[in-house]
Backbone bond lengths (Angstrom), bond angles and torsions (degrees), N, CA, C in turn:
res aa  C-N    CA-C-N  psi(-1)  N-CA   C-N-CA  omega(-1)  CA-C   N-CA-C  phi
1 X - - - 1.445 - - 1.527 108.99 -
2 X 1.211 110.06 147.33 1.237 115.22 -167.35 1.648 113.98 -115.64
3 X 1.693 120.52 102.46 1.872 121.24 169.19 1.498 112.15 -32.75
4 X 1.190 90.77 179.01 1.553 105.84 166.63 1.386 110.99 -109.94
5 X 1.277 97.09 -22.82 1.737 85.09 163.34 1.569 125.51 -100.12
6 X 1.205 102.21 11.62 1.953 115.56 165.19 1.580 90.53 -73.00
7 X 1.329 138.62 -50.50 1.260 140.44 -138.10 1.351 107.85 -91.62
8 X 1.510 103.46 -53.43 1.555 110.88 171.53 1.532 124.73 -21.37
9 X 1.404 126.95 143.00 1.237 131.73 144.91 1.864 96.49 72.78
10 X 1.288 123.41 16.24 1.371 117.55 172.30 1.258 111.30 -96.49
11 X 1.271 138.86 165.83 1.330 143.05 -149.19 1.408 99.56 -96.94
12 X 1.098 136.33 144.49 1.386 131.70 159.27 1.316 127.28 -104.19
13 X 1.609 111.16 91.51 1.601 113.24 179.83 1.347 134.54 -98.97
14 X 1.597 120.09 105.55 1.282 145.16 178.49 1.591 106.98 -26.94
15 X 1.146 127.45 92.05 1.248 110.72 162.57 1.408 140.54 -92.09
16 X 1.021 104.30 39.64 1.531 131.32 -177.40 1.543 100.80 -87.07
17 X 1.625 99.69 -66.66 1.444 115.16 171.95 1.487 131.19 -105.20
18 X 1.455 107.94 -9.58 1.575 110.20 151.35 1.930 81.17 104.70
19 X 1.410 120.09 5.07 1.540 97.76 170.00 1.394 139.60 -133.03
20 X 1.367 122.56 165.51 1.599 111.15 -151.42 1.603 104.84 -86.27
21 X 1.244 97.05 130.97 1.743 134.78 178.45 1.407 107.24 -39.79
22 X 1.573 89.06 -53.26 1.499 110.98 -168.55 2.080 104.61 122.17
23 X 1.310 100.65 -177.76 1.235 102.25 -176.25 1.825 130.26 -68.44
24 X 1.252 118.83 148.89 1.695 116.15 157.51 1.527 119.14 -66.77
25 X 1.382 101.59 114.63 1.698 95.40 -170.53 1.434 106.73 -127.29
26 X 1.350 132.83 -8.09 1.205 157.22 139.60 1.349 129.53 -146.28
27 X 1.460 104.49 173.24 1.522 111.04 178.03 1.564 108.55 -127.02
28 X 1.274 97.89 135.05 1.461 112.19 161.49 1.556 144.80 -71.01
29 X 1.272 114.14 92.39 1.778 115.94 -146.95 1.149 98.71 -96.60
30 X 1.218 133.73 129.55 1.928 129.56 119.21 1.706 129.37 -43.23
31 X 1.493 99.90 80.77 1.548 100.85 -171.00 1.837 101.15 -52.08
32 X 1.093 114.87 -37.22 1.362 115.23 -156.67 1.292 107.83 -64.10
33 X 1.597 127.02 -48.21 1.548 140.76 159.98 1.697 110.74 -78.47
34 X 1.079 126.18 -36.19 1.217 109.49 165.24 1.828 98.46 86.15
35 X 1.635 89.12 42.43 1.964 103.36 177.05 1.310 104.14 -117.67
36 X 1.061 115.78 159.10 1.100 112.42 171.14 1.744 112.33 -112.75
37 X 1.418 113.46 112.82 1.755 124.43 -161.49 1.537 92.88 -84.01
38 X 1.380 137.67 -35.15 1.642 104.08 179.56 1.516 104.25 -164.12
39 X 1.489 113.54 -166.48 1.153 112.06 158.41 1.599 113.69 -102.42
40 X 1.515 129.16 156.57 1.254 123.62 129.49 1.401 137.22 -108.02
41 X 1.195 92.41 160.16 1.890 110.99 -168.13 1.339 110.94 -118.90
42 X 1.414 116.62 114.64 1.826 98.07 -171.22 1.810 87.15 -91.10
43 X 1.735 85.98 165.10 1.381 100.02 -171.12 1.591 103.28 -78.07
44 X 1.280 107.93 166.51 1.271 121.73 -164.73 1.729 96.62 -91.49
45 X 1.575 103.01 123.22 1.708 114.33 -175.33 1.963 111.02 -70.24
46 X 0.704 95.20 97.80 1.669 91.40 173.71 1.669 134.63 -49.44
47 X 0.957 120.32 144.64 1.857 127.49 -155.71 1.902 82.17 -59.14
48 X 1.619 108.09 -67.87 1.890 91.97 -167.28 1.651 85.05 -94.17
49 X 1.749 109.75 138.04 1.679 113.06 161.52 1.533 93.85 -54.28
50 X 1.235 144.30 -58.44 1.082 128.79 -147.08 1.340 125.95 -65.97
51 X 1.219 125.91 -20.24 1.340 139.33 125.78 1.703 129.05 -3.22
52 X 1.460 100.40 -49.92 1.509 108.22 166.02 1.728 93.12 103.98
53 X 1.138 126.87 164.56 1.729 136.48 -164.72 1.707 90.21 -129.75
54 X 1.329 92.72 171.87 1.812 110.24 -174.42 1.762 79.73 -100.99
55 X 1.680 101.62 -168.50 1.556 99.43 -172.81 1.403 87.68 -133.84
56 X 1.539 110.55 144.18 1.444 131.93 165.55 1.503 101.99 -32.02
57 X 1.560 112.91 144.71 1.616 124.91 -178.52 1.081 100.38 -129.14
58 X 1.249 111.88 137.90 2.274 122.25 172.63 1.271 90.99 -118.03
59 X 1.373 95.98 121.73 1.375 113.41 -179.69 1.709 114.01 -93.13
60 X 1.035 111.75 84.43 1.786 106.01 -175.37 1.804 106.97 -28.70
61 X 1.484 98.60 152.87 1.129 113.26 -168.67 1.331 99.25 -83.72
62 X 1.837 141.27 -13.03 0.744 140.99 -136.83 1.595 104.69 -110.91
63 X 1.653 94.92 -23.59 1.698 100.21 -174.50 1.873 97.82 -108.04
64 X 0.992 109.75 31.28 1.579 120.84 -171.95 1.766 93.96 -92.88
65 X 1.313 126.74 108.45 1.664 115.76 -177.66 1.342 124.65 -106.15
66 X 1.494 120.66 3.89 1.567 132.04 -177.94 1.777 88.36 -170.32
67 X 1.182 93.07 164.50 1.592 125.75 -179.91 1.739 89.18 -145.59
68 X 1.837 115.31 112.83 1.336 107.38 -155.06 1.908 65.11 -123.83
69 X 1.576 99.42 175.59 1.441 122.90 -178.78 2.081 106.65 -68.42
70 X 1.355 86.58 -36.14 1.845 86.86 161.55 0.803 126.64 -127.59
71 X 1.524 137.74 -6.55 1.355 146.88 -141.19 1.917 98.05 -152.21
72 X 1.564 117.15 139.09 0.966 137.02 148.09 1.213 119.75 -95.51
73 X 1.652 127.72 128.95 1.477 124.50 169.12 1.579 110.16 -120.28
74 X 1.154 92.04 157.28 1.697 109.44 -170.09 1.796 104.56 -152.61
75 X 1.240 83.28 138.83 1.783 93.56 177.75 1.363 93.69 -95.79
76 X 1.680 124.60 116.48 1.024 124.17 173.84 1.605 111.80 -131.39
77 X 1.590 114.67 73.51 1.583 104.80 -162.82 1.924 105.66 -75.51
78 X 0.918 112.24 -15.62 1.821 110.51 -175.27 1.916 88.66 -79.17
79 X 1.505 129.24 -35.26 1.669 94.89 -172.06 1.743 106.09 -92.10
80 X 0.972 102.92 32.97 1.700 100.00 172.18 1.558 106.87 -75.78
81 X 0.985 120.36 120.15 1.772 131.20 162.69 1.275 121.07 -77.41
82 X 1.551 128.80 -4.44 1.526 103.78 -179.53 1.773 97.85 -130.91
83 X 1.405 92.65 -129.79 1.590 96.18 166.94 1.535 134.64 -77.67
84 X 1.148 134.69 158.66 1.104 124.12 160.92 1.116 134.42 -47.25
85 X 1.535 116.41 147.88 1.706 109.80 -168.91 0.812 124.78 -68.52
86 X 1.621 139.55 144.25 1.514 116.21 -179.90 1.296 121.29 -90.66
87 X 1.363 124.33 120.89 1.508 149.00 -153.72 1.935 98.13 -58.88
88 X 1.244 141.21 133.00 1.322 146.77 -155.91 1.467 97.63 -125.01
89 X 0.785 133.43 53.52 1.757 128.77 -175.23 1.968 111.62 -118.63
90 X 1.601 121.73 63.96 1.389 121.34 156.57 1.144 114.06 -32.22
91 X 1.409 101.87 133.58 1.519 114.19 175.37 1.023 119.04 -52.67
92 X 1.674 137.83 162.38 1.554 113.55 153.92 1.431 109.01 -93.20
93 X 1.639 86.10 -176.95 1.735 83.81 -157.27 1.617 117.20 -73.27
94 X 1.160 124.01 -13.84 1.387 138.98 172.50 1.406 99.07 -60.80
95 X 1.575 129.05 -59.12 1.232 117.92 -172.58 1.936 133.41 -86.28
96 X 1.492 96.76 10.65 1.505 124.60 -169.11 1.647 96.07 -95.84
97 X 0.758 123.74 3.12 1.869 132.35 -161.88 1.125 114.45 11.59
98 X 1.543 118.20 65.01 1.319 122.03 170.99 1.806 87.54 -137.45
99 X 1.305 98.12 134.54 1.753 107.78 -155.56 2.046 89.39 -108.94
100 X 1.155 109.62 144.74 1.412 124.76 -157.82 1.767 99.14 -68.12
101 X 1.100 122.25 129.18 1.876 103.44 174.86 1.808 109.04 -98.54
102 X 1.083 118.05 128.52 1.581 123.35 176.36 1.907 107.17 -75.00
């Protein structure tokens, strides 16, 4: 079973796109069931306020995929901001047509 203060303050890394969320700074409870519905992430404060801030993210509990010893991961493909990830899949060697030499 997992505290709330095991969870706290761990990084939250997107593995959709391989990048960090930002931190666990609370959790989002169902007092009534006694679940816990997500994480939150406060937004990251900017060098000038005047600049304007990003906005706090609740990370559903549902796309949450490990609870790691430092790291939280979550498949989160809708908060990705740039391009798509680039897909990592080497051929095998049968289909690379370069034949093995003994």
């Amino acid at each position: 079973m997992i505290s709330t203060e095991d969870i706290r303050d761990k990084e939250v890394i997107n593995i959709y796109d391989g990048r960090s969320m930002g931190y666990v700074d609370d959790l989002e409870v169902d007092l009534e069931r006694g679940v816990v519905e997500g994480l939150v992430v406060f937004a990251r404060r900017r060098f000038l306020s005047f600049l304007g801030q990003d906005e706090d993210m609740v990370i559903p509990w549902q796309k949450v995929r490990r609870v790691g010893e430092d790291v939280v991961l979550a498949d989160m493909p809708e908060a990705g901001s740039g391009p798509p990830p680039i897909e990592i899949n080497p051929p095998r060697r049968e289909e690379s047509g370069v034949e093995e030499q003994l």
